[in-house]
PDB file as gemmi writes it, atoms N, CA and C in Angstrom:
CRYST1    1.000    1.000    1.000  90.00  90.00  90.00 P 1                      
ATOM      1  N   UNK A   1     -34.246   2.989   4.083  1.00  0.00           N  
ATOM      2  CA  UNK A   1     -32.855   3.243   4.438  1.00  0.00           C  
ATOM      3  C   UNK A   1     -32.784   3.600   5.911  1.00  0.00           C  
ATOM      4  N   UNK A   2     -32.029   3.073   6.848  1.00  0.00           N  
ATOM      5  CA  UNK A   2     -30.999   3.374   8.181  1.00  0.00           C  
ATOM      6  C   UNK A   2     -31.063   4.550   8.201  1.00  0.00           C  
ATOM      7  N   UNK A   3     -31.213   5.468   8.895  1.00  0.00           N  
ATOM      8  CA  UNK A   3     -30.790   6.783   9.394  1.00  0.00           C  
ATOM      9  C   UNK A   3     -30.009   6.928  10.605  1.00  0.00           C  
ATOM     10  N   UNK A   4     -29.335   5.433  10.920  1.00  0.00           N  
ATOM     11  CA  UNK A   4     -28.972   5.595  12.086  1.00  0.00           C  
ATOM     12  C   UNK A   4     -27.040   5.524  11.131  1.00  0.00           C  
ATOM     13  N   UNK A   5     -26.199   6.293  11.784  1.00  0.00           N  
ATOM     14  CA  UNK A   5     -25.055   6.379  11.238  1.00  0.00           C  
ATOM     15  C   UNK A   5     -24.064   4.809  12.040  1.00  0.00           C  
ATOM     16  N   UNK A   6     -23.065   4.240  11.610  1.00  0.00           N  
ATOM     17  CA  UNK A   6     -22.234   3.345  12.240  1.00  0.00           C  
ATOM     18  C   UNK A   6     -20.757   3.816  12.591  1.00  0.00           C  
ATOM     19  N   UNK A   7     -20.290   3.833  13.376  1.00  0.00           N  
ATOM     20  CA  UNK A   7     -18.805   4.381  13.476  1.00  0.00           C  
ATOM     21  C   UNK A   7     -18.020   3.279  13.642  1.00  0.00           C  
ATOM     22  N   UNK A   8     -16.979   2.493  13.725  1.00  0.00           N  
ATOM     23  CA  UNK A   8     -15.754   2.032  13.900  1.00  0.00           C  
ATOM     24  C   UNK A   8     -15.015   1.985  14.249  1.00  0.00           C  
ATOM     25  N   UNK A   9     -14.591   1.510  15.394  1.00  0.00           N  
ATOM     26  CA  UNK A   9     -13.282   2.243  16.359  1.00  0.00           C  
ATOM     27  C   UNK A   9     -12.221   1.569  16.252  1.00  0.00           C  
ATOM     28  N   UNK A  10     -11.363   1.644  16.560  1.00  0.00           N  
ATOM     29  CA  UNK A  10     -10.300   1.040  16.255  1.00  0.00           C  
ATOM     30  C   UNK A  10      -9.464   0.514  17.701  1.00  0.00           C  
ATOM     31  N   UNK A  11      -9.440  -0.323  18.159  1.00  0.00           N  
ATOM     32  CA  UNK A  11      -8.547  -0.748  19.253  1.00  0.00           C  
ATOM     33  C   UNK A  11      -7.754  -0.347  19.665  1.00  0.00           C  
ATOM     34  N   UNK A  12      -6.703  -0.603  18.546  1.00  0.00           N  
ATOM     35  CA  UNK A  12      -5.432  -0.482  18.692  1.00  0.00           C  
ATOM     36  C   UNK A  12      -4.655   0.868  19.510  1.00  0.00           C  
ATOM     37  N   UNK A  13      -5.790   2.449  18.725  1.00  0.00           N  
ATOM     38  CA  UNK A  13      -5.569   3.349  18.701  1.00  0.00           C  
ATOM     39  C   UNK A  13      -6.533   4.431  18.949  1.00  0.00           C  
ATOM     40  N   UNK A  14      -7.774   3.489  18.727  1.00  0.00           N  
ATOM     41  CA  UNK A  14      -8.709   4.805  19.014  1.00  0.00           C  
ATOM     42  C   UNK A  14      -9.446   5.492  17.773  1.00  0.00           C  
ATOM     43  N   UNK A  15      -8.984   4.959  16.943  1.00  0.00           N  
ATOM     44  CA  UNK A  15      -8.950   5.371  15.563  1.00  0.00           C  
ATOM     45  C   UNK A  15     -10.705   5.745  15.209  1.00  0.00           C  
ATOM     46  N   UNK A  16     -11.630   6.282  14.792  1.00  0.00           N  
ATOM     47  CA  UNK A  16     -12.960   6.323  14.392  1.00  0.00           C  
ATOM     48  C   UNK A  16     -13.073   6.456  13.005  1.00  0.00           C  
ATOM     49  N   UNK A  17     -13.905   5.604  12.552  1.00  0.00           N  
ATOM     50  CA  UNK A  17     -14.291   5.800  11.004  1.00  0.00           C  
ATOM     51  C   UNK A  17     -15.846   5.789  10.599  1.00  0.00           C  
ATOM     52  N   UNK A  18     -16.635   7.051  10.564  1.00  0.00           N  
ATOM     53  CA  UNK A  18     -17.583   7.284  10.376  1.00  0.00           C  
ATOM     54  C   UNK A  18     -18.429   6.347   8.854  1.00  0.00           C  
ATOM     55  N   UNK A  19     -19.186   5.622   9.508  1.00  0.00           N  
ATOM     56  CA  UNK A  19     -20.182   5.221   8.300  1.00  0.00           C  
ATOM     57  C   UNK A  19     -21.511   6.304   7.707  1.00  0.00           C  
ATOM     58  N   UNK A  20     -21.823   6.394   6.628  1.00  0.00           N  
ATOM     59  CA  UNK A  20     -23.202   7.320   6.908  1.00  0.00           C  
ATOM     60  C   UNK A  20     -23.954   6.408   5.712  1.00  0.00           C  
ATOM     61  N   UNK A  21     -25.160   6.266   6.316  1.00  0.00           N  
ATOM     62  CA  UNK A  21     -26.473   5.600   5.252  1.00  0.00           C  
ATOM     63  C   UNK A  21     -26.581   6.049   3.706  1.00  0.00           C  
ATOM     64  N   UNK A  22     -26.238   4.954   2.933  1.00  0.00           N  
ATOM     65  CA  UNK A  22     -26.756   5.317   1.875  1.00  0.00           C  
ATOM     66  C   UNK A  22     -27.875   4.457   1.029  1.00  0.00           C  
ATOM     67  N   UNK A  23     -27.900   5.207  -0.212  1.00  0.00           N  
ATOM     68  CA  UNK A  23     -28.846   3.959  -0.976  1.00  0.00           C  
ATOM     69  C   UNK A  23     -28.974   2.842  -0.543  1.00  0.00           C  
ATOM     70  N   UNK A  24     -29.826   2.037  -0.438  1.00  0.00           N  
ATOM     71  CA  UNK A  24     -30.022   0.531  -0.799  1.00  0.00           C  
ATOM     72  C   UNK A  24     -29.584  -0.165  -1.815  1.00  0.00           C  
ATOM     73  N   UNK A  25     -28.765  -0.972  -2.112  1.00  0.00           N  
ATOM     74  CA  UNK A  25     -28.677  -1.989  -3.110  1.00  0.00           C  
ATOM     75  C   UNK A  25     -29.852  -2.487  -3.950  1.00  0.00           C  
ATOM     76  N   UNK A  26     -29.852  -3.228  -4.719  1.00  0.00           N  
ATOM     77  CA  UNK A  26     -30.500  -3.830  -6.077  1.00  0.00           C  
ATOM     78  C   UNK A  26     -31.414  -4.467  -5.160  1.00  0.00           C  
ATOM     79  N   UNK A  27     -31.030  -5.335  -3.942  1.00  0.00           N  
ATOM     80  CA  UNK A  27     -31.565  -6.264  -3.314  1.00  0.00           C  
ATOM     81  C   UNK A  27     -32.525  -5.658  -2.063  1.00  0.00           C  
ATOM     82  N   UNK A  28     -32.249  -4.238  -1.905  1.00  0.00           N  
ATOM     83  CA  UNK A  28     -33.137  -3.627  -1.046  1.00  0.00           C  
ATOM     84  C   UNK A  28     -32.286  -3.465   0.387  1.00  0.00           C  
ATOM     85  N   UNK A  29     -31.281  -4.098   0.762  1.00  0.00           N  
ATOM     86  CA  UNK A  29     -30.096  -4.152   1.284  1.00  0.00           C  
ATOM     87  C   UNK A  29     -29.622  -3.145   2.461  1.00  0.00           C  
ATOM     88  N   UNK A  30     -29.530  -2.751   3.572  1.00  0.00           N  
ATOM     89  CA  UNK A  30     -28.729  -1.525   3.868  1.00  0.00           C  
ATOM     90  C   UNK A  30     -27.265  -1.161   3.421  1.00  0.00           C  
ATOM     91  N   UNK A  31     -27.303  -0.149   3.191  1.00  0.00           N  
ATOM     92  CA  UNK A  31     -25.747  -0.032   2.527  1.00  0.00           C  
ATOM     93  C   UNK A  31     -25.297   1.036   3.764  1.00  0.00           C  
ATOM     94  N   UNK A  32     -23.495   1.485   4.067  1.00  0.00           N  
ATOM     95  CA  UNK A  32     -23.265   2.623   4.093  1.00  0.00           C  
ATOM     96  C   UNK A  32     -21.794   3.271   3.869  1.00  0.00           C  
ATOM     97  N   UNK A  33     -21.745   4.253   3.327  1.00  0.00           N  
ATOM     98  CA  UNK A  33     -20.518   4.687   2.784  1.00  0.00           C  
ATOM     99  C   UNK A  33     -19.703   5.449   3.917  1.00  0.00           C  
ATOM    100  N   UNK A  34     -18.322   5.071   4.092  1.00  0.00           N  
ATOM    101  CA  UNK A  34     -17.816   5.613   4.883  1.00  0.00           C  
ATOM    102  C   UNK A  34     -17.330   7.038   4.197  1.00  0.00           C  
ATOM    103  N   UNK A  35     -17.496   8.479   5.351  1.00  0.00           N  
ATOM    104  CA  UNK A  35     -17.783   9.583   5.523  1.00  0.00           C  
ATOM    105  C   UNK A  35     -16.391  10.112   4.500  1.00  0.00           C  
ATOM    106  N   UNK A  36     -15.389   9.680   4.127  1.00  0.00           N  
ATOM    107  CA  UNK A  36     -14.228  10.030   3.579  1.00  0.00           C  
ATOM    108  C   UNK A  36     -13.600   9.408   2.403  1.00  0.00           C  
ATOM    109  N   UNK A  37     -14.237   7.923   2.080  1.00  0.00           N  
ATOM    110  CA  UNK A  37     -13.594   7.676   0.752  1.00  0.00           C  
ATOM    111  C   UNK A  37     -14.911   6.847   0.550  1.00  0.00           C  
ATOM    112  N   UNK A  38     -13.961   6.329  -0.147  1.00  0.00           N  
ATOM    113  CA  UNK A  38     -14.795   5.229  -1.334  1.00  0.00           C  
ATOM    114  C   UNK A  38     -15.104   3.537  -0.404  1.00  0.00           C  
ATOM    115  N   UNK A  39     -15.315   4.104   0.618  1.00  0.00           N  
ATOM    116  CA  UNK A  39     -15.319   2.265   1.293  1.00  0.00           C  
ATOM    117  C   UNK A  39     -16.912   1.861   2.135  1.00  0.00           C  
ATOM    118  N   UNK A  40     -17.058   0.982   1.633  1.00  0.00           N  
ATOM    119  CA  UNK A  40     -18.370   1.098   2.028  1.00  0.00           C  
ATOM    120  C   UNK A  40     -18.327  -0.338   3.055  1.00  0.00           C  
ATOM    121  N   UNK A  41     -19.875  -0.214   3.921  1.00  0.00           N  
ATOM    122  CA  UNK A  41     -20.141  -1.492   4.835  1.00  0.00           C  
ATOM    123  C   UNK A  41     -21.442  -1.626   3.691  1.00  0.00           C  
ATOM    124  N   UNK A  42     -21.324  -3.229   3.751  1.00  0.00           N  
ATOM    125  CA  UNK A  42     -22.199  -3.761   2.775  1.00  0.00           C  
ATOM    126  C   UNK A  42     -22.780  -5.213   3.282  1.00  0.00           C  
ATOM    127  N   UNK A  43     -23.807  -5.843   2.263  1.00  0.00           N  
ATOM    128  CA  UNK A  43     -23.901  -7.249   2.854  1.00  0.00           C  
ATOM    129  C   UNK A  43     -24.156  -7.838   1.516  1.00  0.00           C  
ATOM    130  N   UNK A  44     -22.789  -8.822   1.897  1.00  0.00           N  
ATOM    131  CA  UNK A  44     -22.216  -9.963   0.438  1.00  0.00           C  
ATOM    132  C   UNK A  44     -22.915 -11.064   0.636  1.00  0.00           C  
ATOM    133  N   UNK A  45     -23.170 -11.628  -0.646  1.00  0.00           N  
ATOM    134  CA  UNK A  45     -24.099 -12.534  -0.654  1.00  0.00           C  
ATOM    135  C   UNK A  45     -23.691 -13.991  -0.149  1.00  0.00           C  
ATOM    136  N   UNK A  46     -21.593 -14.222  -0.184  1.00  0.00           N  
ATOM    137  CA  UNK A  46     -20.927 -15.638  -0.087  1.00  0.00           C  
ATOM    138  C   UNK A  46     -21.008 -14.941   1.705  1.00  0.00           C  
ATOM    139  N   UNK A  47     -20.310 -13.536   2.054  1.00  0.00           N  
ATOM    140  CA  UNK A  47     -19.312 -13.460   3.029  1.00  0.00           C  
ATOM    141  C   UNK A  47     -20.337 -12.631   4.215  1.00  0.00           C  
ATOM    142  N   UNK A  48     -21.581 -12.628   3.784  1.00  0.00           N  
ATOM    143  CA  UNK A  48     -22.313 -11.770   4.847  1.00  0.00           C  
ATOM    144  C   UNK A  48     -22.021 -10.295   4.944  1.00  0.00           C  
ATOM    145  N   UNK A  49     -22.242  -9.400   6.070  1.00  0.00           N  
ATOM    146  CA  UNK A  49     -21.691  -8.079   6.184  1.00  0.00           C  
ATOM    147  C   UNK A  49     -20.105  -7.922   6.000  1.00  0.00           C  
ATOM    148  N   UNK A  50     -19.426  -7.359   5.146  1.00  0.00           N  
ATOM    149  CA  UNK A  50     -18.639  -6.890   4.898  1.00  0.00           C  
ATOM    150  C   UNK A  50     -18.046  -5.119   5.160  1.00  0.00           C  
ATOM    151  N   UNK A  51     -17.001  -4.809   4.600  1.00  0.00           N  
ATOM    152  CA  UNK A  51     -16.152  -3.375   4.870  1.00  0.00           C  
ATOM    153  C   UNK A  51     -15.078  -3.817   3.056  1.00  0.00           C  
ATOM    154  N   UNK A  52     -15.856  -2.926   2.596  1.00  0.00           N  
ATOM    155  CA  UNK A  52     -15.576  -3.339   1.296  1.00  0.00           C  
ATOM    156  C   UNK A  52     -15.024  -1.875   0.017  1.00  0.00           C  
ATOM    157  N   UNK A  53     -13.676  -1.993  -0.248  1.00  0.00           N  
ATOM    158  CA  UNK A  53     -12.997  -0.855  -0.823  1.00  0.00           C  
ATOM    159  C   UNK A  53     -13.208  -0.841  -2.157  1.00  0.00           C  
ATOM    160  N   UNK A  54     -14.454   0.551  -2.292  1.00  0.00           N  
ATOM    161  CA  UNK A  54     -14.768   0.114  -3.783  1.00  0.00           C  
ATOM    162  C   UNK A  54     -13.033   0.845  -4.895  1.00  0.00           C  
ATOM    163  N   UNK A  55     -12.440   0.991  -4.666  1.00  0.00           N  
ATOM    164  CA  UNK A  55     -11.237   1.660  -5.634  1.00  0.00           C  
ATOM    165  C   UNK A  55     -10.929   1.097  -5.704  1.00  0.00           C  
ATOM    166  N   UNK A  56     -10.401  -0.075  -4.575  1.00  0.00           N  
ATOM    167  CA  UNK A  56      -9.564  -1.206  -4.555  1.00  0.00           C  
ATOM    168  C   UNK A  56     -10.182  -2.575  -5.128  1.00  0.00           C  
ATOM    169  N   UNK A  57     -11.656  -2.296  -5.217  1.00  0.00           N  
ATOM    170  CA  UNK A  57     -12.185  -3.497  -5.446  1.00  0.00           C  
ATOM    171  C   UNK A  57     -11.607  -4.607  -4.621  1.00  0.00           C  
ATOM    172  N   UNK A  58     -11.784  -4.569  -2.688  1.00  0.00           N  
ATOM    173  CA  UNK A  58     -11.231  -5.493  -1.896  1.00  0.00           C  
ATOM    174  C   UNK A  58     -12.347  -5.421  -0.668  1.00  0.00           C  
ATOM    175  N   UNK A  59     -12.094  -7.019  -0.565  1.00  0.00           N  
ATOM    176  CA  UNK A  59     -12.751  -7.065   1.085  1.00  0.00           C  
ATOM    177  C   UNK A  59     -11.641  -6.380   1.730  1.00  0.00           C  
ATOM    178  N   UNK A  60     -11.969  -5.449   2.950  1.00  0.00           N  
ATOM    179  CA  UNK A  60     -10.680  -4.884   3.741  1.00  0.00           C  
ATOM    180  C   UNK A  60     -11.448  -5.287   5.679  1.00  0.00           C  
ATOM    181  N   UNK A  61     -12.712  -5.971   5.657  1.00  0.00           N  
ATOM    182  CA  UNK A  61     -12.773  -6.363   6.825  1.00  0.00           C  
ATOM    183  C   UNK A  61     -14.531  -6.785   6.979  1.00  0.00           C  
ATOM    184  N   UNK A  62     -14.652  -7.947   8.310  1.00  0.00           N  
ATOM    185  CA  UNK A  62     -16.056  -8.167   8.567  1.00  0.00           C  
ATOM    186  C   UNK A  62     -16.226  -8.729   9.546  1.00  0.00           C  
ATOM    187  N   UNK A  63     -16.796  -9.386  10.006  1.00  0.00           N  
ATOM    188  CA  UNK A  63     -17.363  -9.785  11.194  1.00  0.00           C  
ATOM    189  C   UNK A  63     -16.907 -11.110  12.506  1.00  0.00           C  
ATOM    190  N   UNK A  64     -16.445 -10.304  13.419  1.00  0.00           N  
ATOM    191  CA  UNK A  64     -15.362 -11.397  13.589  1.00  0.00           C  
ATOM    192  C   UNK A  64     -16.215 -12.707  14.102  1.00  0.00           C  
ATOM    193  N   UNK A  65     -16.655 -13.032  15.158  1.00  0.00           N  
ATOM    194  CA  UNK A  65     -17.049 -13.448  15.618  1.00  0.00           C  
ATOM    195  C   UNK A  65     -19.317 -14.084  15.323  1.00  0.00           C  
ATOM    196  N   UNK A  66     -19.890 -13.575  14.378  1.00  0.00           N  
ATOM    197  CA  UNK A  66     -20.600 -13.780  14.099  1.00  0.00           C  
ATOM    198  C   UNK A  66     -21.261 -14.551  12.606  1.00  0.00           C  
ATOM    199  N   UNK A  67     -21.522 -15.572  12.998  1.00  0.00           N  
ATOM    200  CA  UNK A  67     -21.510 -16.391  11.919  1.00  0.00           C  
ATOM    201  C   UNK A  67     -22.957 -15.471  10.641  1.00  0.00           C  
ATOM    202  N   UNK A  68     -22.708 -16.201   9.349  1.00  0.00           N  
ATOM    203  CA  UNK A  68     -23.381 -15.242   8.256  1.00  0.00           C  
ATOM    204  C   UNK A  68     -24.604 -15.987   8.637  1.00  0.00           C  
ATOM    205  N   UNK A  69     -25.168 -16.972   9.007  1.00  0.00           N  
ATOM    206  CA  UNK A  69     -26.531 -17.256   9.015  1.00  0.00           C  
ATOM    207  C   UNK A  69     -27.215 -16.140  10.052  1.00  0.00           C  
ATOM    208  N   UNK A  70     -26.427 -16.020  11.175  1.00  0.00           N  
ATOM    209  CA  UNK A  70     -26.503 -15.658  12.684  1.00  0.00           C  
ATOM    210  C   UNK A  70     -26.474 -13.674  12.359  1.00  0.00           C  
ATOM    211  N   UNK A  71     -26.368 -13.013  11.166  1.00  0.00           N  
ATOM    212  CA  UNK A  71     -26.103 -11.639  10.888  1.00  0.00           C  
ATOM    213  C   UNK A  71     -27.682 -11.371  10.339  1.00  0.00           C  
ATOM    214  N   UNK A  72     -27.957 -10.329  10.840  1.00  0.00           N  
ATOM    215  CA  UNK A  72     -29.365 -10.138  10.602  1.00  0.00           C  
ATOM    216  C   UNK A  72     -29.660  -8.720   9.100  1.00  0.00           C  
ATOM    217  N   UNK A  73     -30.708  -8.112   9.272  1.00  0.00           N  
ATOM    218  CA  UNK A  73     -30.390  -6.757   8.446  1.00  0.00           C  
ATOM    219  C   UNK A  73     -29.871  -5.717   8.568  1.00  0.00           C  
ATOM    220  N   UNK A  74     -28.779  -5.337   9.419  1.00  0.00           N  
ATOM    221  CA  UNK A  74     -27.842  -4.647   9.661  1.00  0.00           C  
ATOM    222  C   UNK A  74     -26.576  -5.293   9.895  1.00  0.00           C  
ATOM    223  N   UNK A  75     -25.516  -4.271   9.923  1.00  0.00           N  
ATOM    224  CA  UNK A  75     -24.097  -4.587  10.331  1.00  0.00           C  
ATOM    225  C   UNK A  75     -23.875  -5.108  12.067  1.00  0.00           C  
ATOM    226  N   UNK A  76     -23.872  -5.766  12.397  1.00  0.00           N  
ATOM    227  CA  UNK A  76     -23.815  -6.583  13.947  1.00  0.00           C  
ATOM    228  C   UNK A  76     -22.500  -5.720  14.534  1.00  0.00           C  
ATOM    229  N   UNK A  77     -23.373  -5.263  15.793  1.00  0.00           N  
ATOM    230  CA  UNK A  77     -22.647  -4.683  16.634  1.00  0.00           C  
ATOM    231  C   UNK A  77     -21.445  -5.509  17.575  1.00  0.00           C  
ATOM    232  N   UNK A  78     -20.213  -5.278  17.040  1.00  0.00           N  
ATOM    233  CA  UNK A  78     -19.365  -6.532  17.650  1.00  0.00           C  
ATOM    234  C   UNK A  78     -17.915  -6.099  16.841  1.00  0.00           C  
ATOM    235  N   UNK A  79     -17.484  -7.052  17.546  1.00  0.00           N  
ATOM    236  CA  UNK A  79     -15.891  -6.868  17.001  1.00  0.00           C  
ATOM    237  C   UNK A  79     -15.805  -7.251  15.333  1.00  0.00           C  
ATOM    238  N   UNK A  80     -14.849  -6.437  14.577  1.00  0.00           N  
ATOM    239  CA  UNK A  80     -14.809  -6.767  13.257  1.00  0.00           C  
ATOM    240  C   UNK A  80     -12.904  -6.949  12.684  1.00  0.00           C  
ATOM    241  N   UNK A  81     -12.873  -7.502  12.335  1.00  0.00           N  
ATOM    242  CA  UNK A  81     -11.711  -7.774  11.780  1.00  0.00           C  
ATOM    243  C   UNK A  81     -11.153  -7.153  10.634  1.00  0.00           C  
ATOM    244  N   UNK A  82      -9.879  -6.489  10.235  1.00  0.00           N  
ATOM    245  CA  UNK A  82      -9.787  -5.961   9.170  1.00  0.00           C  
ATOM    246  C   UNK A  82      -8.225  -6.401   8.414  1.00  0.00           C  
ATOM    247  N   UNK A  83      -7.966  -6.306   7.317  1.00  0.00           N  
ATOM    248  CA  UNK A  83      -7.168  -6.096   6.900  1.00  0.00           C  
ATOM    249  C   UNK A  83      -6.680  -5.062   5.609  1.00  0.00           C  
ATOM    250  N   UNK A  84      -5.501  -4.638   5.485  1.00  0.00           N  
ATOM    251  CA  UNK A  84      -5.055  -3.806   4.626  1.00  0.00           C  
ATOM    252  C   UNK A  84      -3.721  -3.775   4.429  1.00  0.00           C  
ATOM    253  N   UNK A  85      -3.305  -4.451   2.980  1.00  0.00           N  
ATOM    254  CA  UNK A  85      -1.933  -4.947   2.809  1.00  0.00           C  
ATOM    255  C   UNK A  85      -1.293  -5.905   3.969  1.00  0.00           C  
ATOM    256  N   UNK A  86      -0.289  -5.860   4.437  1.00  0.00           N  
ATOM    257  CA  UNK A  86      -0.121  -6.499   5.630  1.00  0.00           C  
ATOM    258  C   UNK A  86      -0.673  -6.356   6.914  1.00  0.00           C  
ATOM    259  N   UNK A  87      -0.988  -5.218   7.136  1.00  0.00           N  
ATOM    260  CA  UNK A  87      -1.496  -5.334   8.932  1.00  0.00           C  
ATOM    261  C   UNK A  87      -2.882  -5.168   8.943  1.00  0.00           C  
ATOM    262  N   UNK A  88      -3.303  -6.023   9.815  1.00  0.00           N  
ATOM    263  CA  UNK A  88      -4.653  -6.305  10.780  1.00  0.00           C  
ATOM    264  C   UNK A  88      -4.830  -5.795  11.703  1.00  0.00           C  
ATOM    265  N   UNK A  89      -6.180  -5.048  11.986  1.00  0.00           N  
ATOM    266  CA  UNK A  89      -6.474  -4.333  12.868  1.00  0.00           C  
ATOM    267  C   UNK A  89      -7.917  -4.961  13.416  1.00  0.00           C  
ATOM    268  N   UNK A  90      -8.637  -4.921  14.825  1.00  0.00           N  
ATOM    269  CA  UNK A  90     -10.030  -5.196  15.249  1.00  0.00           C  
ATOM    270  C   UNK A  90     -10.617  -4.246  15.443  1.00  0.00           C  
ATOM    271  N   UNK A  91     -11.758  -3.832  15.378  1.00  0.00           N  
ATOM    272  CA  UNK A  91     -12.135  -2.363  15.240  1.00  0.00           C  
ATOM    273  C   UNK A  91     -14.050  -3.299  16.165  1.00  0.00           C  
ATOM    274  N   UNK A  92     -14.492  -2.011  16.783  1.00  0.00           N  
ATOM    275  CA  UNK A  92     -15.665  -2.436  17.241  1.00  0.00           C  
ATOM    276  C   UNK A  92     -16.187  -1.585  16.435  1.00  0.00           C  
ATOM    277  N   UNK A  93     -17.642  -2.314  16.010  1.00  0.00           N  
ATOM    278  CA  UNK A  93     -18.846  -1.561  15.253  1.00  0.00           C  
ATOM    279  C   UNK A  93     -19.834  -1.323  16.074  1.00  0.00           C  
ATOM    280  N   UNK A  94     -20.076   0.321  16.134  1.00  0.00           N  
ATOM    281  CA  UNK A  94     -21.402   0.331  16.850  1.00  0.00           C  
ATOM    282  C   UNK A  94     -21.986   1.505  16.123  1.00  0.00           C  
ATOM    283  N   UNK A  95     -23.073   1.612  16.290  1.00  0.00           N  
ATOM    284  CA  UNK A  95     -24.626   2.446  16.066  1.00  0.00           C  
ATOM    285  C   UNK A  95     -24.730   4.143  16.889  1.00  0.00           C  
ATOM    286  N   UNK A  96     -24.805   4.931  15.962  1.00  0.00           N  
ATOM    287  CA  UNK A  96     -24.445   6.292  16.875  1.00  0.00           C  
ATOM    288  C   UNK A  96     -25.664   7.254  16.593  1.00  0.00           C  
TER     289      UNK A  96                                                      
END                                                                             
């Protein structure tokens, strides 16, 4: 497991959303749960690294610009795309 934490920023606003390391998946996987709910960064097997709402059972965002062959064993430091109900937000992912 990562011991390195991921945060999320938010463009628009500034916004930060703390990731913190958790378990590994079935597949051995890095996982990490964001610091306040139920939403985790993950890596899907169709969609690559994902931002994935387990309550909601929803993709809510992933990788904008980096293709899934091109995503390695972590979440790629780069712009990420999100959505939630109607509005879209870009948020940068980085390593803290």
């Amino acid at each position: 497991m990562s011991e390195r934490v991921v945060e999320m920023r938010r463009y628009a606003d500034g916004a930060v959303y703390r990731f913190l390391p958790a378990s590994a998946d079935e597949d051995g996987a890095a996982r990490y749960k964001r610091a306040d709910k139920d939403v985790w960064i993950l890596r899907d097997r169709d969609f690559g690294w994902i931002v994935w709402d387990a309550t909601d059972k929803s993709l809510m965002g992933r990788p904008w610009d980096i293709a899934i062959k091109d995503q390695g064993a972590t979440p790629p430091e780069c712009d990420w795309v999100s959505r939630k109900g109607a509005n879209s937000y870009v948020y940068r992912l980085a390593f803290v």
